[in-house]
N, C-alpha and C positions, 0 to 999 in steps of 0.2 A: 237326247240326253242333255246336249246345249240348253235347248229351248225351258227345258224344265228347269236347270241349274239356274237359268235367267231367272226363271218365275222365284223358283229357293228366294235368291240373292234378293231379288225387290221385295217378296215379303219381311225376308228379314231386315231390310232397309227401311221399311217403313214401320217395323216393331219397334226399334231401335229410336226413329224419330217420335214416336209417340209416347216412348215409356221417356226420352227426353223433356217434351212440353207437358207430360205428367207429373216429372220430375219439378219442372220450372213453375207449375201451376202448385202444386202441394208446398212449393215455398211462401210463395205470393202467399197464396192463403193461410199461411199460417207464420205469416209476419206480423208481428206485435202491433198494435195500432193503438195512438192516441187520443182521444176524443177532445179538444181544448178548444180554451176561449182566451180572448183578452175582452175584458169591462167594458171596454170603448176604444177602437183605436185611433179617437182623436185626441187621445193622452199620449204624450212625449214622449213618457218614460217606457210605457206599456209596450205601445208600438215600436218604438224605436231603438227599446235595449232586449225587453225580453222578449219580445216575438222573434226577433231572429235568429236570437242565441237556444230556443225551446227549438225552433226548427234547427238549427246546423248541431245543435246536441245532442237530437232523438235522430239524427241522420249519422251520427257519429256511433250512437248505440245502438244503430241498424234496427230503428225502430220510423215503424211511420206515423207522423203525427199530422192532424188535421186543426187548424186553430179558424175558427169563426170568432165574428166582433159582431157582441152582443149590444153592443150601441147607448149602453149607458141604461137598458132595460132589462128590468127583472123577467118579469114576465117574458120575454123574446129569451134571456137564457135559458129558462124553463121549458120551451118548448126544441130550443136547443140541445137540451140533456135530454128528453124525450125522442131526438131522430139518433142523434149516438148512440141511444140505447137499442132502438130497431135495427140500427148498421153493427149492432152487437162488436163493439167496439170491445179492447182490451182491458184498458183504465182510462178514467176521468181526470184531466186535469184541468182544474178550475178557478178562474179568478173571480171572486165573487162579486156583481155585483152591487145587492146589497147583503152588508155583512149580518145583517138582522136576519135574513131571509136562509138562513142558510140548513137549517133542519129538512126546508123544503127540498133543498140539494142533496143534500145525506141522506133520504128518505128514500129519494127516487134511484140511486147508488145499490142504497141497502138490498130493496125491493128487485132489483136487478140482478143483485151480487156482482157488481160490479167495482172491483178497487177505485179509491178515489182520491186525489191528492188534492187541495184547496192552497193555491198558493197569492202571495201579495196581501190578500185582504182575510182578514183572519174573523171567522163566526164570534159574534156578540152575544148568541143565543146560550144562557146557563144551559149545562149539559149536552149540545148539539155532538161534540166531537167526542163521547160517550156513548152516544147511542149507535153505533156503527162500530166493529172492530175493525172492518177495511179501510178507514180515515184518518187519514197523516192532515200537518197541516206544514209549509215552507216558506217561512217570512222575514221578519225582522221583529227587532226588540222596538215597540214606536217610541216608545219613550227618551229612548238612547237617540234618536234623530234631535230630537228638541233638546237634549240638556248638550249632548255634541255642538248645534248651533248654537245654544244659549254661551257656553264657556268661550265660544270661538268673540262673538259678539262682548261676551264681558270684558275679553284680554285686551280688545281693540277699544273698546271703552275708556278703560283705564289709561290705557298709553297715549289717546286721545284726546286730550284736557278740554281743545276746541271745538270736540263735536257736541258738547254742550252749549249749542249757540247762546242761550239765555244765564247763563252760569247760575240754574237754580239746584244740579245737585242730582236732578231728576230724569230719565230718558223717556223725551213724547217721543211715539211709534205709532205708526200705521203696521196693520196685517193684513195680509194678503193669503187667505187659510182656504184649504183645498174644500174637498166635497164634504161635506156636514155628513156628520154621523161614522163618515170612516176614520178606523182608529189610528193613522197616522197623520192625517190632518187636527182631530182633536189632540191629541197626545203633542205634535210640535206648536202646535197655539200655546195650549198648557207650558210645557216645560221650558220653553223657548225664553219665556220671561220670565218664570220662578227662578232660572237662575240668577239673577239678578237680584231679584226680592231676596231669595237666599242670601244672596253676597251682602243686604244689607244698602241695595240702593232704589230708590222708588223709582218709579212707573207710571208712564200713562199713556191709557191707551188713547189714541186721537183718531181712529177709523177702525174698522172691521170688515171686509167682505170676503164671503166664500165663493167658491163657483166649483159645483158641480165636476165639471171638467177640467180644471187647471189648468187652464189655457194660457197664454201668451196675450192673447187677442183682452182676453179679462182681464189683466194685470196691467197691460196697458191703459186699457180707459178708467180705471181706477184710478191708477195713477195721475192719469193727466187731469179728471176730475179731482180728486185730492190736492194738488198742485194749484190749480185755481181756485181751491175754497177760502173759506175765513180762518182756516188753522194752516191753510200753505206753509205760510214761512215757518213755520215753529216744528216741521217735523224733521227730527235727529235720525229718524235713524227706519229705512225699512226694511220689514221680515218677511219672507218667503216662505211659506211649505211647500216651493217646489224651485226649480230651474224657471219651469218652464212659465211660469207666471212671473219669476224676476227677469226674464230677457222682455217681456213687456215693460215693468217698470224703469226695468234700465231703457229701451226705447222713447219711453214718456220721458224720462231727467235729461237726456239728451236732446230731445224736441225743444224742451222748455230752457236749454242752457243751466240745469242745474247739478248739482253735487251734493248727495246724500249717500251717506255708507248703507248693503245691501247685501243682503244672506238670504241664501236657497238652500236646496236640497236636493240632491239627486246628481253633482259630479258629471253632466253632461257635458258632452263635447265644447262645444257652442260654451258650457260657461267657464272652462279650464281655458278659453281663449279669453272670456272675459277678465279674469281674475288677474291673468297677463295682462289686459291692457289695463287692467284698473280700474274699468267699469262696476267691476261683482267682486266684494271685498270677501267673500268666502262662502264655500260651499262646503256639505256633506254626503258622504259618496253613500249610495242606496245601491248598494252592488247587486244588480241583476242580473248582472252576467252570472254567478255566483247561486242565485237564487233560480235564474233558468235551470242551472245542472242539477243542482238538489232536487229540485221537482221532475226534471227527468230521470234522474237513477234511484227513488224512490217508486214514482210510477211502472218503470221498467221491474225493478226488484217487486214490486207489490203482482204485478200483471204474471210476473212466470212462479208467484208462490214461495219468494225469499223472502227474508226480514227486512223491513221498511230499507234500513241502512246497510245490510248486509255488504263488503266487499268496498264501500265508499269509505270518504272521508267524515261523511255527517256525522251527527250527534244528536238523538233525540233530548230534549229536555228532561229533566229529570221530573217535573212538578204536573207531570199528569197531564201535558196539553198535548201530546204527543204530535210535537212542533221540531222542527229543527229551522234554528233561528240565523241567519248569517248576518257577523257584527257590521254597523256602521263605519265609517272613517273621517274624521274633518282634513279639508281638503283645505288649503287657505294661501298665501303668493309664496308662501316659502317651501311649499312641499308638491304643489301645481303639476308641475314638470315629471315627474315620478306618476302620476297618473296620466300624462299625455302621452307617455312613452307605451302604458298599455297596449 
């Protein structure tokens, strides 16, 4: 009678641990999982704001997400969204690439049925984000970056009488404009000095270069090339479309012993100290932080079958891009300290 109540008791000890690890197993597998990418993550901003905040806020929404760096190629994302889709992944969330390319992205989404959020670089393609109903998109207004630094750079202008070294009336500029063809880097080229022409004062451009990847390292040798050309001394005043290409230029003006006023974009750490010391006369805050969660509680609400924004704070757009856009902010030495405290 013992012997058998023994045997009872171990069967039912090991039912008990089994329907447990089926318990634990049935979760696992049916925990929401992200399929993501960053462009490149030898981008500053990419890497460094919203990668970690997409990971510790899909770990917050007890969601799992996987982020691959697609390396600044099309192609390799493409084959990227092709193993997501064999690992029958939840939802897509995506940084494009190229922003041209992106019908290709939505296609292979569609074709899957698989929800899909596009966030940072926004499809250039007429009709792309039409052709799909499971596709959101999570950005920024670009235009808003450039007239934000444009007004920051006009106020310091005016109040400025000497940064007119030549007193002709006129502000000669160097740019330093991020990757060709993405719509935040053309949009702050653009607006950055239409407000100026707006305000009624002329322009001229004295250089141009873009790169690809917004580096530090290219903003540098830019710079310190420009700095020893035949229009060196005449330049007032340099533009950034990122941070992370004005902490090179600011590295070049200090090599060279010089002092020229300097605007970026993107509120990174590193530049809220420069701003403080005087180095980086102002930035504009590209709140990623902000733009990680919207893309994750849109993908979360997309993947379990609620309304894009369901339960959040967002707001899709009303003009049909079905975008939810998070605003800019000019960051500049009087208001600095308030985003350090972040």
């Amino acid at each position: 009678m013992k012997k058998s109540l023994s045997v009872l008791m171990a069967v039912l000890m090991v039912a008990v641990i089994s329907v447990a690890f089926m318990g634990c197993g049935a979760k696992k597998s049916g925990q929401l999982t992200i399929g993501a990418n960053i462009y490149n993550f030898a981008d500053n901003f990419m890497n460094g704001v919203m990668k970690p905040e997409l990971e510790r806020y899909a770990s917050e929404k007890g969601a799992k997400i996987e982020i691959v760096d697609s390396e600044g190629q099309q192609a390799k994302l493409n084959d990227q969204i092709d193993v997501f889709i064999t690992k029958k992944v939840s939802v897509l969330a995506i940084n494009l690439v190229d922003p041209a390319s992106a019908k290709t992205i939505i296609g292979k989404a569609k074709k899957a049925n698989i929800p899909l959020v596009l966030f940072n670089k926004e499809a250039t393609e007429a009709g792309a984000m039409a052709s799909y109903d499971k596709v959101w998109y999570v950005g920024t207004n670009s235009a808003e970056s450039g007239i934000i630094q444009g007004e920051m750079m006009l106020a310091d202008w005016k109040a400025n009488p000497s940064w007119d070294k030549n007193n002709d009336g006129m502000v000669q500029y160097v740019m330093l404009k991020g990757e060709p063809g993405h719509p935040d880097a053309e949009a702050r080229t653009k607006y950055s000095v239409q407000v100026f022409m707006d305000a009624g004062i002329k322009v001229q451009q004295l250089a141009l270069e873009a790169d690809p990847n917004w580096s530090t390292q290219h903003g540098n040798d830019k710079m310190a090339t420009w700095l020893t050309s035949s229009f060196g001394k005449n330049i007032e005043l340099v533009i950034c479309n990122n941070d992370g290409m004005a902490f090179g230029a600011i590295n070049a003006l200090k090599a060279a012993g010089v002092k020229i006023p300097i605007y970026g974009v993107d509120a990174l750490d590193q530049a809220l100290s420069d701003i403080g010391e005087g180095t980086l006369n102002g930035t504009v805050l590209n709140d990623g932080v902000n733009q990680a969660r919207a893309t994750v509680d849109l993908a979360v609400n997309a993947a379990t079958g609620k309304s894009a924004t369901d339960g959040t704070n967002w707001s899709l757009q009303t003009d049909g891009s079905k975008a939810v856009r998070v605003p800019y902010v000019p960051v500049t030495p009087d208001n600095y300290k308030e985003f350090q405290k972040r």
